[in-house]
N, C-alpha and C positions, 0 to 999 in steps of 0.2 A: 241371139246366141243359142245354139244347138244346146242341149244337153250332153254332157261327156264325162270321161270315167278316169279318175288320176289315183292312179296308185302310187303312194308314198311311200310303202315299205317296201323293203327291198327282198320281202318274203312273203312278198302278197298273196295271197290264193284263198280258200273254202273257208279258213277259220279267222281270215282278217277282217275285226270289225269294219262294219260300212257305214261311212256317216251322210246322208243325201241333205244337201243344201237347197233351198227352194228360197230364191230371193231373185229379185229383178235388178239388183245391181250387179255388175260385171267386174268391177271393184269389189265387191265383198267376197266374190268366188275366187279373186286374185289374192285377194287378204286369206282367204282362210286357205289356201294353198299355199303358200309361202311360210306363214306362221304354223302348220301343222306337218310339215314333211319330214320332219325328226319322228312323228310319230309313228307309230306301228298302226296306222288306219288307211284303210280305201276312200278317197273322194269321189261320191258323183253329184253331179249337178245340173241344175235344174235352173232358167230364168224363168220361166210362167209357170201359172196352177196347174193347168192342163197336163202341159210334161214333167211336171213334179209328181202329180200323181200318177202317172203313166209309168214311172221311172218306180216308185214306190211298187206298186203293183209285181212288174216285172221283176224286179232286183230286191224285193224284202231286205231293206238297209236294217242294218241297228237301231240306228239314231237318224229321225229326221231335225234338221233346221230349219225352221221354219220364220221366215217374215207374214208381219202381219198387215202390211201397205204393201196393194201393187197398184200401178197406173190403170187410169180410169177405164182405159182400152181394154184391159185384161175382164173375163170375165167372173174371176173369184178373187175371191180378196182370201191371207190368210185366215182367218175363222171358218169359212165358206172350204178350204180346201182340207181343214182337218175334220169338221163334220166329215166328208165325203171319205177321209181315210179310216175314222173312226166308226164307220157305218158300214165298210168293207170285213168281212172276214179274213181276209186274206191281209190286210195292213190295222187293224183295229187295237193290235196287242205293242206296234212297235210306239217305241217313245219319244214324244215331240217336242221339240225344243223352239217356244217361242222366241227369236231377237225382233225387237221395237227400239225403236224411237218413242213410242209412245210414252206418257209417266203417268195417262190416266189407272188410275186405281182399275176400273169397271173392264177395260181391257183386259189388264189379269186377270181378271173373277174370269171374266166371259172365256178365256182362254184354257185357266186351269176349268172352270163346269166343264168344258169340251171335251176335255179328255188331257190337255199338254200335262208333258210333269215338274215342267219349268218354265221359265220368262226371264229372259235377259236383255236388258235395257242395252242400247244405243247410246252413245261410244261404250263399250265393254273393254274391261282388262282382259287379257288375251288368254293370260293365267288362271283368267276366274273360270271362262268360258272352258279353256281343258278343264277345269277341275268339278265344271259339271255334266261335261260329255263323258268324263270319264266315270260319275254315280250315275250317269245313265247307262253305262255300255255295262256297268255290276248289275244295277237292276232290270236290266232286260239279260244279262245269262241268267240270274236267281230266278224270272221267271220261266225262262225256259228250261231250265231245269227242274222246277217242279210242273210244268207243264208233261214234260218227258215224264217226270215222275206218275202221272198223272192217267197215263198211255200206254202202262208197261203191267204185265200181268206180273205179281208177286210171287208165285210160285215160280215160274219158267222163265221172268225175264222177258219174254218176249213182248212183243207191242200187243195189247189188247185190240176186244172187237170195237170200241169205239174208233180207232187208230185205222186198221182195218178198212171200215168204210169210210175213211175221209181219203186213206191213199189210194183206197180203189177208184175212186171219183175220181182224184188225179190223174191218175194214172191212164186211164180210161178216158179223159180229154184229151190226155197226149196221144194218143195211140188214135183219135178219132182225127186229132189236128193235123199231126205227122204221116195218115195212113199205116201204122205199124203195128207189130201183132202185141198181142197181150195175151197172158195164160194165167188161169187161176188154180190150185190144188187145193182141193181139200182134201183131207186124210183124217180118220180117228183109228185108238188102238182097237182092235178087237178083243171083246167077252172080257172088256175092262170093268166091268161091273165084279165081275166072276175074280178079278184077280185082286180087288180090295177084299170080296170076301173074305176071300179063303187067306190073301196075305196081311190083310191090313191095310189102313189108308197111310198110313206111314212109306209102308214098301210101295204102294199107289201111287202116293208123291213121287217118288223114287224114280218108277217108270214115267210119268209126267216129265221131268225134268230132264230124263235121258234121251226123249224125244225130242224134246224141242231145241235140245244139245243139237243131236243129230241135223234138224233141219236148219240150224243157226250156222252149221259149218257149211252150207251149200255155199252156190256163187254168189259172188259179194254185191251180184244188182240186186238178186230178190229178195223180197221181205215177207219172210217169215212170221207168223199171228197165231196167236190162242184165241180159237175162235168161240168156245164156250165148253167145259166138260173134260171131255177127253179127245176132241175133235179139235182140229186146226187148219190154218190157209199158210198158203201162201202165193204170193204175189209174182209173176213173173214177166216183168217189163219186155220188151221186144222179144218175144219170144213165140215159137210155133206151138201148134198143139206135141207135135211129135218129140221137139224138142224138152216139153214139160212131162211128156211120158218117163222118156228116159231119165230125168231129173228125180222124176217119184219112182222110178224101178229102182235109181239107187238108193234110195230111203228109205222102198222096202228091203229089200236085199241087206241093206246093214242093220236095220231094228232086228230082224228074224236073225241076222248071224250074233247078234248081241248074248252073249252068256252072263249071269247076275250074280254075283260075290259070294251074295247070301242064299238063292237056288238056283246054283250053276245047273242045274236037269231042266230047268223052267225055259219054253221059247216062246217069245212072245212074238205076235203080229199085227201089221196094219194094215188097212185098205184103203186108197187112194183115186179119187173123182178127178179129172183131167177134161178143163174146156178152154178153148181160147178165143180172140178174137181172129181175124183175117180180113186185112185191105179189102183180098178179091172174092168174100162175102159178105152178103147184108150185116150192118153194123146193131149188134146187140148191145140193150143197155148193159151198166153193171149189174145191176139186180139182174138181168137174164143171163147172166154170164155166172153171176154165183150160182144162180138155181140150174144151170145143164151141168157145172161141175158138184154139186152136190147128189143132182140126177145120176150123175156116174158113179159118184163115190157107193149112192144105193144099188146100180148095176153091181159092184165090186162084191159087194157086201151078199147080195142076193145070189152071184155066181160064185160064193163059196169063200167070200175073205180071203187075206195074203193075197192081194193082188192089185193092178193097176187097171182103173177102165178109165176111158176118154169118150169124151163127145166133142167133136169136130164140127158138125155138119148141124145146118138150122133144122129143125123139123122141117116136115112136109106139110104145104100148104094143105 
């Protein structure tokens, strides 16, 4: 039996929890589909290890269910395939629900040591089982919400530089997978040192927070970063170099037409570093794709600030 996708709710989509089942009965994928289709969850499902964690991988579920017996043919048993989930980055944080048959004690130990946050015995009331997917589907938003909490600068809101370079990697396999472009900005304010002086780090914050307004209103693929100081990125998925020019002209153009409450005479400015990738060039890692847009931002910065410069093109051999 394939692995496949059953959506229950009749409002399925991005924020409907996802529960992946990994069990070699074809009967228990029938059982948990039938008894759960009032709920507001996504089913997918999985009969071997192999495509259980394949599915996990791809689809970052909510909640895995996991059995802990498969046929001797199989080459993981479950313990063997939550090691492997639990050993991944990418699936290590989601929460796994072991169902057994088994009633040895040592089973759970060995189950919860792994990492499960549960164990539910074989025949199970159907009510108990919702009513532990559902303390798992609360404990996996709490943590992802202090995970978020976790990747968000406290000043501006925005996603920190640890954030930053995990979506740049992302971002930067997709774009390597799919052949498509990728653009990074950097920008910091100019002679911002000079404007806590003389105003304060109070009014400091002020402009801090007004920029990263600013680049938080842009288009809703890119991801905007506080990237340390008074300096920032942002992220621009499928996107050209020229494309990301014009992105950061208007960033500057609105920061410099910006007037301040408290010194309406006051204009401040930014400078802006533009690099991307490109299919029909040599493939830069991320690290070399932040350091030519940084490379540009010190073009900007050295051609006189209030302005945008890009790098397109690889160096010369």
């Amino acid at each position: 039996m394939s692995a496949h996708n059953i959506s229950l709710s009749p409002n399925a989509g991005d924020n409907t929890p996802r529960i992946l089942l990994i069990d070699p009965s074809v009967l228990m994928h029938r059982l948990l589909r039938t008894r759960l289709q009032l709920e507001h969850v996504e089913i997918l499902s999985a009969t071997s290890g192999e495509e259980g964690v394949q599915k996990a991988l791809e689809l970052i579920p909510d909640v895995i269910l996991l059995e802990t017996e498969f046929p001797p043919e199989e080459r993981l048993d479950g313990f063997e395939i939550l090691q492997r989930l639990k050993e991944d980055a990418r699936t290590k944080d989601i929460s796994v629900i072991f169902i057994s048959e088994s009633r040895e004690t040592m089973d759970r130990v060995r189950g919860l040591d792994l990492g499960a946050v549960d164990f539910v015995q074989k025949p199970f009331e159907m009510a108990e089982l919702k009513a532990r997917v559902r303390t798992a589907l609360r404990m996996q938003k709490l943590l992802r919400m202090l995970a978020q909490c976790a990747q968000r600068d406290g000043l501006t809101a925005l996603w920190n530089r640890s954030y930053l370079d995990q979506r740049l990697a992302a971002e930067h396999s997709e774009a390597r997978r799919h052949m498509r472009n990728l653009a990074v900005i950097l920008c910091d304010i100019d002679h911002f040192k000079s404007v806590n002086d003389r105003y304060g780090h109070p009014f400091g914050d002020e402009v801090l927070a007004h920029f990263a307004t600013l680049l938080a209103g842009g288009r809703a693929s890119d991801v905007p970063c506080r990237y340390g100081g008074e300096e920032f990125a942002v992220i621009l998925p499928a996107t050209t170099v020229d494309e990301a020019t014009e992105v950061a002209e208007r960033f500057r153009a609105s920061f410099e037409a910006h007037r301040w409450r408290r010194h309406p005479d006051l204009v401040l400015t930014a400078s802006f570093g533009v690099a991307a990738l490109s299919p029909l060039q040599p493939m830069l890692t991320a690290a070399e794709l932040v350091k030519r847009a940084d490379d540009a931002l010190y073009q900007a910065k050295r051609g006189g600030r209030n302005r945008v410069s890009s790098k397109s093109k690889p160096e010369a051999a």
